[in-house]
KETI-606643 format. One record per atom (N, C-alpha, C): residue in one letter; x negated, z, y negated. Coordinates in steps of 0.1 Angstrom, whole numbers, padded with zeros to 4 digits, always signed. Layout:
KETI-606643
AXZY ...
//
This chain:
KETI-606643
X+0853-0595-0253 X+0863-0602-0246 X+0876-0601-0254 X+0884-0615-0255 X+0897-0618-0264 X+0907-0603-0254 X+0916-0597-0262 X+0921-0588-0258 X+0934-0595-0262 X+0947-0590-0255 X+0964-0597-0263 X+0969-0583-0260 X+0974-0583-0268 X+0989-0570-0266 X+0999-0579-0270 X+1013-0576-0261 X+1027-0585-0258 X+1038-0571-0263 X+1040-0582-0276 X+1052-0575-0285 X+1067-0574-0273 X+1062-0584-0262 X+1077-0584-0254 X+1075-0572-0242 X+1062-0564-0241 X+1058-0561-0229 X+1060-0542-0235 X+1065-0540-0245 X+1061-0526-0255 X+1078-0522-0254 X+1081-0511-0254 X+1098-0505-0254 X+1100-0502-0274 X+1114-0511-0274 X+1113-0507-0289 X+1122-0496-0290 X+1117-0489-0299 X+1123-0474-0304 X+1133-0473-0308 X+1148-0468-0307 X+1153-0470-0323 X+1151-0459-0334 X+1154-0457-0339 X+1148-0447-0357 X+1156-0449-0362 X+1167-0441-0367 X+1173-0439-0377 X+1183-0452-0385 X+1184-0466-0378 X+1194-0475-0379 X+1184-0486-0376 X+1171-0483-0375 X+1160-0499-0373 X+1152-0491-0363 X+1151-0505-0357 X+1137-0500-0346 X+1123-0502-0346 X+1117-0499-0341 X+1102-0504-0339 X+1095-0502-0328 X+1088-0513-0326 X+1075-0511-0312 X+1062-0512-0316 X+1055-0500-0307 X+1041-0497-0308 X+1031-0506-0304 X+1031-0518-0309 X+1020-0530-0299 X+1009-0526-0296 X+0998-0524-0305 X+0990-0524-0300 X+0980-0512-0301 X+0968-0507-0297 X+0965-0497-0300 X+0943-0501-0302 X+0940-0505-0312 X+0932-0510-0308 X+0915-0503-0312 X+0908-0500-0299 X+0897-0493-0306 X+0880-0501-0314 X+0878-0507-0323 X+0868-0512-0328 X+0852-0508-0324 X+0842-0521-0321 X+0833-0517-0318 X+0824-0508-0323 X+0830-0510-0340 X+0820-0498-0350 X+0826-0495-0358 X+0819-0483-0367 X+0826-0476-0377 X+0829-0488-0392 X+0836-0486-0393 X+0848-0498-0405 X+0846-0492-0415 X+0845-0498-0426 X+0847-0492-0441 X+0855-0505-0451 X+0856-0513-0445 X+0866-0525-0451 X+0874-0533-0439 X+0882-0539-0446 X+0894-0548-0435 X+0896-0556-0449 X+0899-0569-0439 X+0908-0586-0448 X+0916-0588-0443 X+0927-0589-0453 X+0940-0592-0445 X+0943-0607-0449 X+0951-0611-0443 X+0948-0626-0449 X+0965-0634-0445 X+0970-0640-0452 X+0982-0645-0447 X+0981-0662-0445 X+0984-0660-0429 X+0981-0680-0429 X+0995-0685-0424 X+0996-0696-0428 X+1004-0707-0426 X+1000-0720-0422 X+1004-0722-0411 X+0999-0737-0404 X+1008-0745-0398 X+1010-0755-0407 X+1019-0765-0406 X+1022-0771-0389 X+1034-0771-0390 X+1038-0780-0377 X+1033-0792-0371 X+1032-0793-0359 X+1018-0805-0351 X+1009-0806-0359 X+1000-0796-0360 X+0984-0794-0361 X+0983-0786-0351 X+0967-0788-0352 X+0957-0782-0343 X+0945-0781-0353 X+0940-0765-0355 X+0927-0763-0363 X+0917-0763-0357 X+0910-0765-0361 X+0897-0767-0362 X+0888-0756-0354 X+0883-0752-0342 X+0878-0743-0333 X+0866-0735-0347 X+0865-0720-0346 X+0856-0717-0356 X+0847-0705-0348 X+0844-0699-0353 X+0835-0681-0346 X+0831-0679-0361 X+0829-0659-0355 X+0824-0652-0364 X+0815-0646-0357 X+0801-0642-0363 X+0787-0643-0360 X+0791-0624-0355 X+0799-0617-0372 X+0799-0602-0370 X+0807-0597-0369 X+0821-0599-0372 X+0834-0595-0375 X+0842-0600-0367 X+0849-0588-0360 X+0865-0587-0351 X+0868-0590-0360 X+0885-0598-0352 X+0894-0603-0359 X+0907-0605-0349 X+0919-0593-0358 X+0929-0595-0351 X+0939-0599-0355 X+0947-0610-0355 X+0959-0617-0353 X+0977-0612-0351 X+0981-0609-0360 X+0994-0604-0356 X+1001-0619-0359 X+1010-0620-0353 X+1019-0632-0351 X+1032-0630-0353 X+1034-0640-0362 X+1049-0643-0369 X+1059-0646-0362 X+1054-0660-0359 X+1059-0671-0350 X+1050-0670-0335 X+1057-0682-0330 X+1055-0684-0314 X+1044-0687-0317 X+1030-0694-0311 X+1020-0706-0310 X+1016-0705-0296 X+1004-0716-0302 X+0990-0718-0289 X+0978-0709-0293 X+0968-0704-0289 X+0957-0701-0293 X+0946-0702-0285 X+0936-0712-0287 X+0922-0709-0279 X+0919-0697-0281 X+0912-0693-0272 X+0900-0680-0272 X+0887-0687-0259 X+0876-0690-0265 X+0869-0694-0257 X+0875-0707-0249 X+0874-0701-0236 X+0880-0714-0224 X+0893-0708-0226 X+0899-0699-0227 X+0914-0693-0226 X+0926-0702-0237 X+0935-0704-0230 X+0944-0711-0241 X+0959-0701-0236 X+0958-0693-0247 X+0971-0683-0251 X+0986-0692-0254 X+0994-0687-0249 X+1007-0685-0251 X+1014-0673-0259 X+1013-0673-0278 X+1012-0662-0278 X+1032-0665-0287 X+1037-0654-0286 X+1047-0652-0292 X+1050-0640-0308 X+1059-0646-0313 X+1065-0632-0324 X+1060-0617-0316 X+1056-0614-0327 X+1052-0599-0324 X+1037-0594-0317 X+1033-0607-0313 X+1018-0603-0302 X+1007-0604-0310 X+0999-0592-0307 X+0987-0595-0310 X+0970-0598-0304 X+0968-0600-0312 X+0950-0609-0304 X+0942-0607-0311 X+0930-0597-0304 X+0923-0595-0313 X+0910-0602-0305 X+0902-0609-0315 X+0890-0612-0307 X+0872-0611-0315 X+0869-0611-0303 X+0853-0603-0310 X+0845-0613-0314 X+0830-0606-0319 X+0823-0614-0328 X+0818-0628-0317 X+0818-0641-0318 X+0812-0647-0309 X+0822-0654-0303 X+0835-0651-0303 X+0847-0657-0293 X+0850-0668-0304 X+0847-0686-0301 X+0854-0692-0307 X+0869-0696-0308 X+0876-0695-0314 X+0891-0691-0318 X+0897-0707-0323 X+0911-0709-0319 X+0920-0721-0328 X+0933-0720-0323 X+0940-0727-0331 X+0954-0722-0331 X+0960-0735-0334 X+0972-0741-0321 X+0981-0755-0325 X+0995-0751-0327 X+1001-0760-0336 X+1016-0755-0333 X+1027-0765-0328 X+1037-0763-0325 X+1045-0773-0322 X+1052-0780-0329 X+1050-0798-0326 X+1059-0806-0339 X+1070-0801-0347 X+1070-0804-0358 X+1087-0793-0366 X+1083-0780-0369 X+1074-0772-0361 X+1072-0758-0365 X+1059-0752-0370 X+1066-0747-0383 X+1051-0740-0391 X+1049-0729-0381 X+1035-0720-0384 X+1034-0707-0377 X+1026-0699-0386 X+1034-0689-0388 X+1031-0672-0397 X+1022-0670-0391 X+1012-0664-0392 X+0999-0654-0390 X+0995-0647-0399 X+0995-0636-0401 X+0984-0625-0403 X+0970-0622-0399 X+0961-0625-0404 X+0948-0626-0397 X+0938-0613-0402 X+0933-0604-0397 X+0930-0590-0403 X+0917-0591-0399 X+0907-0589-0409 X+0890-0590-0407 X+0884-0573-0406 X+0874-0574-0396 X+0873-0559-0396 X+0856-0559-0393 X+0848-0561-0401 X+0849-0559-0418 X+0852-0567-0424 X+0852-0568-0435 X+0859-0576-0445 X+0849-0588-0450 X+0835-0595-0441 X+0827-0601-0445 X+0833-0616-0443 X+0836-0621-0456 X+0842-0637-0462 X+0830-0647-0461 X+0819-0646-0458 X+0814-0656-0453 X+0807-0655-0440 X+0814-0650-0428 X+0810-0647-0415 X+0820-0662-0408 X+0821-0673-0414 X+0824-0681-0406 X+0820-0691-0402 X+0821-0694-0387 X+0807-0707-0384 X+0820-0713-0371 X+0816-0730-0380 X+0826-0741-0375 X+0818-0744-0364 X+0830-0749-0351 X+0824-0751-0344 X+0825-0766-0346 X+0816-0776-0335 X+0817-0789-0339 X+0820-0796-0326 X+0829-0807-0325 X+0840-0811-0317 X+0829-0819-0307 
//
C-alpha cells in the first residue's frame, strides 16, 4: 500500500546555521543490495502516462508541488514529501500549466527493465 510522508507534517531542526527535517523513515520489504536514483523533470500541463513495477519499490522525493495517482488515490503532494510505493501500485504524475516538477525517483532494486505501461 502507497505510503506518503509530509515534509510539512516533520519539525525542522536547526544545526549549526541550516536546518533539516527527518521525513521519512522507511522500512523495505526485502533485503537491498542495489538502489536507482533517477532525476525527473516533467514539464508543465502534462500528465504521464499511468505505469507499475512487477518487483521494485519505488520512492519519490519531491522537488516541487504536484498531483500523483497511486492506484484509485490521487495525491496532493508538496516540496519535501515523500511517496513510496510498492510493487503492483500503478503510479502517474500531472503538473500544473506553467509549472515544471523536480522529482527524484529512487528504485529499490535497481531493476531498469521492471516497467509495465499501463494502457488507457
Amino acid at each position: 500500500m502507497v505510503k506518503v510522508y509530509r515534509a510539512s507534517e516533520t519539525e525542522l531542526v536547526g544545526m549549526a546555521g541550516y536546518g533539516r527535517k527527518y521525513v521519512a523513515d522507511v522500512r523495505f520489504r526485502r533485503k537491498l543490495d542495489t538502489a536507482g536514483f533517477i532525476w525527473v523533470k516533467i514539464p508543465g500541463g502534462m500528465k504521464t502516462d499511468a505505469h507499475k513495477h512487477e518487483r521494485l519499490e519505488e520512492a519519490f522525493f519531491f522537488v516541487d508541488s504536484a498531483k500523483m495517482g497511486v492506484g484509485d488515490q490521487i495525491l496532493q503532494v508538496n516540496e519535501g514529501d515523500v511517496v513510496v510505493v510498492e510493487p503492483g501500485e500503478a503510479h502517474w504524475f500531472e503538473t500544473e500549466e506553467d509549472h515544471d516538477v523536480r522529482v527524484v525517483a529512487i528504485k529499490f532494486p535497481n531493476l531498469k527493465t521492471d516497467k509495465v505501461e499501463i494502457q488507457p
